[in-house]
C-alpha positions as CSV (number, residue, x, y, z in Angstrom):
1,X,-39.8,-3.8,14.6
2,X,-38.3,-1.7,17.6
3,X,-34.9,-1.5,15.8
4,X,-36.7,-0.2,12.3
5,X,-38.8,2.6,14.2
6,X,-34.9,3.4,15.7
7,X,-33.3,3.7,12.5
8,X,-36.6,5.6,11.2
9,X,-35.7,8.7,13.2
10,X,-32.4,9.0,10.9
11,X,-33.6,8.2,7.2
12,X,-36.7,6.3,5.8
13,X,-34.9,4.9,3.0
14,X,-34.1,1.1,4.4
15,X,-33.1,-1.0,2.2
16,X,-31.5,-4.6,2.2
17,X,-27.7,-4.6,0.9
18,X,-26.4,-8.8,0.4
19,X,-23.3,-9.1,2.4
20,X,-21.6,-9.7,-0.8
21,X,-22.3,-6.3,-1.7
22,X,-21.7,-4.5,1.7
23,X,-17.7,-4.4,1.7
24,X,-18.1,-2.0,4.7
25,X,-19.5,-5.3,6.9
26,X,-17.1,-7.1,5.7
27,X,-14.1,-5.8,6.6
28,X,-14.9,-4.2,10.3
29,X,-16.9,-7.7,11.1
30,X,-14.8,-10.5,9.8
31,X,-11.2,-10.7,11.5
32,X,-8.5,-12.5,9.0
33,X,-6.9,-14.9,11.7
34,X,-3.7,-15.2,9.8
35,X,-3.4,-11.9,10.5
36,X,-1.4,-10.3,13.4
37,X,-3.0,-7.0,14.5
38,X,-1.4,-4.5,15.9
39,X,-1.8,-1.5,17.6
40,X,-0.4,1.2,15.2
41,X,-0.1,3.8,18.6
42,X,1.6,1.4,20.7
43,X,3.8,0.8,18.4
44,X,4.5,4.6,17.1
45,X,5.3,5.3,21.6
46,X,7.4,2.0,21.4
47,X,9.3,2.9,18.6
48,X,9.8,6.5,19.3
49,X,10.5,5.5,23.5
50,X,13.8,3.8,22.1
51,X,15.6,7.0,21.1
52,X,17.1,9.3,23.1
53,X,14.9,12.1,24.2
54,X,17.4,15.1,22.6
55,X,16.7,13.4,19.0
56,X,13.7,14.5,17.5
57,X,11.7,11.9,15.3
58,X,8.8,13.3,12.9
59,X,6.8,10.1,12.7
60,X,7.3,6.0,12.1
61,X,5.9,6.9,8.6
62,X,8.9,8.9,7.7
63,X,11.4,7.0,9.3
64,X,10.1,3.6,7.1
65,X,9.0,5.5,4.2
66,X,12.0,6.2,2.2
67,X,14.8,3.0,2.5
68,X,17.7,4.1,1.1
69,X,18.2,3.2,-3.0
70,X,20.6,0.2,-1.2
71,X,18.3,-1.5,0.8
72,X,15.4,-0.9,-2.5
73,X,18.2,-2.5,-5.0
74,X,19.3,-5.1,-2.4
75,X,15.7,-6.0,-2.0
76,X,15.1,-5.8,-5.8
77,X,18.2,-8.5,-5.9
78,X,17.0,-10.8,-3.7
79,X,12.9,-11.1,-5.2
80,X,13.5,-13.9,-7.1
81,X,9.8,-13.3,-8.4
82,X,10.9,-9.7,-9.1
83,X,13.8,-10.8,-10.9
84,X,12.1,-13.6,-12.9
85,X,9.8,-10.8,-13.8
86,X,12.6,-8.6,-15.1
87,X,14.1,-11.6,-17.0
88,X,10.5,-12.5,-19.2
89,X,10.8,-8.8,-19.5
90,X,13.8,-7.7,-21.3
91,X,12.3,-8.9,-24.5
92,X,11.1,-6.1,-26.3
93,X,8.2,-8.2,-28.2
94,X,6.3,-7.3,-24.3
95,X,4.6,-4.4,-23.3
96,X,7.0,-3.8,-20.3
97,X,10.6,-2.3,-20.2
98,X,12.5,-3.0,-17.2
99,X,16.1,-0.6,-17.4
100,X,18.4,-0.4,-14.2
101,X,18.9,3.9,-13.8
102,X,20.5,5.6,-11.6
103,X,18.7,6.8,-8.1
104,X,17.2,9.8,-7.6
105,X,19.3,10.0,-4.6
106,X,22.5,11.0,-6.1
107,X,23.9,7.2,-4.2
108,X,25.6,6.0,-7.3
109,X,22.7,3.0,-6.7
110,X,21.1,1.7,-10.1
111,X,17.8,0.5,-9.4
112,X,15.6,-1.3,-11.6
113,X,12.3,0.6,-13.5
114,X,9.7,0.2,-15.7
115,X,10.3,2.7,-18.5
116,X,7.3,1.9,-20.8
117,X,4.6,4.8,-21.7
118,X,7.6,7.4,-21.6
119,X,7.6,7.1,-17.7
120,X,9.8,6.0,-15.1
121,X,8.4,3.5,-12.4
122,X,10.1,2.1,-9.9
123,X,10.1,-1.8,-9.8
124,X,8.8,-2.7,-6.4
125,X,10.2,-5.8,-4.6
126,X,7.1,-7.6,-2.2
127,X,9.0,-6.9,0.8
128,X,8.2,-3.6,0.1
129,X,5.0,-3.1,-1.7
130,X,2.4,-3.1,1.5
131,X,5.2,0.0,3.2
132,X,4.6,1.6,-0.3
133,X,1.3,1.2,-0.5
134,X,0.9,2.5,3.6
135,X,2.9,5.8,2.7
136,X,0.8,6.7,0.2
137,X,-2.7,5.2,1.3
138,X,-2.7,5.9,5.1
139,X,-2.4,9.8,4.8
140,X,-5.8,9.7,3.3
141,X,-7.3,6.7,3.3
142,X,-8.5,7.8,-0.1
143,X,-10.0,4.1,-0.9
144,X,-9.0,2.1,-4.1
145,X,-9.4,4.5,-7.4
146,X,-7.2,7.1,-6.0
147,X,-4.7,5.4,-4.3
148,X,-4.0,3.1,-7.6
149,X,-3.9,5.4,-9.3
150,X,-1.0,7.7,-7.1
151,X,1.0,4.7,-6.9
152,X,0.8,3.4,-10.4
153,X,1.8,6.8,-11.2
154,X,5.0,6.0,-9.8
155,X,5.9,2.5,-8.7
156,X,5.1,-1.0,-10.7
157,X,4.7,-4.9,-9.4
158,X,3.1,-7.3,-11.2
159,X,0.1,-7.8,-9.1
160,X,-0.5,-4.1,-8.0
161,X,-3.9,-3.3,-8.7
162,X,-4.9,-6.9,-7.1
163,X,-3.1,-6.1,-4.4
164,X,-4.1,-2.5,-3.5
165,X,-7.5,-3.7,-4.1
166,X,-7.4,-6.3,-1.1
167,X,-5.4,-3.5,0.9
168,X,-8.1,-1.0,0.6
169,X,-11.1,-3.4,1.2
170,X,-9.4,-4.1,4.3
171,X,-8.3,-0.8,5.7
172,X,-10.8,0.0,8.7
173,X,-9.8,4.1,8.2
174,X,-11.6,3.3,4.3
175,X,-14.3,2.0,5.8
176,X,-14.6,4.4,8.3
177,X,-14.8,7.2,5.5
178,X,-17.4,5.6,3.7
179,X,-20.0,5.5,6.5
């Protein structure tokens, strides 16, 4: 009774939300113990502690952000999953066409994309997918529509949307914005 005359002061519209419903709750109360937190700070002065002080370094983001198109194809070679993908895919009886092109880069690297709906998407292997989904998500934390939407724009993996999904329910700065 004390706590509802609290929360009285600030709205009168109280209201019971199931927990299955309150996505919010869930992710800043229930810790995933498989997971490995870490503090993104410490880590940026870490990181950033190990150069020199004469060499100027924008941010982690842009140093991980962009691999070069030989570590993306290297990685695209060694996703078996990715490549079993590409395989089922080369049929053109499916919805999906995967061509190797050449980099954007001017590297003389072919990497594998998507061409399909007149667009070019970059074939993501998982090694990569949660540092492609960071670079674009973190900068806004603009929860799950938007963000699958800027990276389906550009980049493809079979389990995307499921994945950005789980990302974004998870991602305190998401939650934070929709308090």
């Amino acid at each position: 009774r004390r706590h509802l005359a609290f929360v009285s002061q600030f709205t009168d519209d109280v209201s019971h939300l199931p927990g299955s419903s309150n996505i919010i709750a869930d992710a800043l109360s229930r810790s995933n113990p498989q997971e490995e937190l870490v503090d993104s700070c410490s880590f940026e002065d870490q990181f950033v502690s190990e150069f020199p002080s004469s060499e100027t370094v924008a941010s982690v983001s842009e140093v991980f952000s962009h691999p070069s198109a030989s570590v993306v194809r290297s990685a695209q070679e060694a996703d078996v999953g990715l490549l079993n993908w590409i395989q089922r895919h080369l049929d053109p009886a499916t919805p999906f066409e995967p061509r190797l092109l050449p980099s954007s880069d001017d590297s003389g690297v072919d990497l594998w994309f998507d061409v399909s709906n007149s667009s070019q998407k970059l074939l993501v292997p998982s090694n990569l997918q949660e540092n492609v989904f960071h670079v674009i998500h973190s900068p806004s934390h603009s929860g799950f529509k938007a963000t699958y939407k800027a990276l389906a724009n550009r980049f493809y993996w079979p389990t995307i949307k499921r994945d950005v999904k789980s990302w974004c329910k998870s991602c305190l700065g998401c939650q934070r914005n929709k308090v």
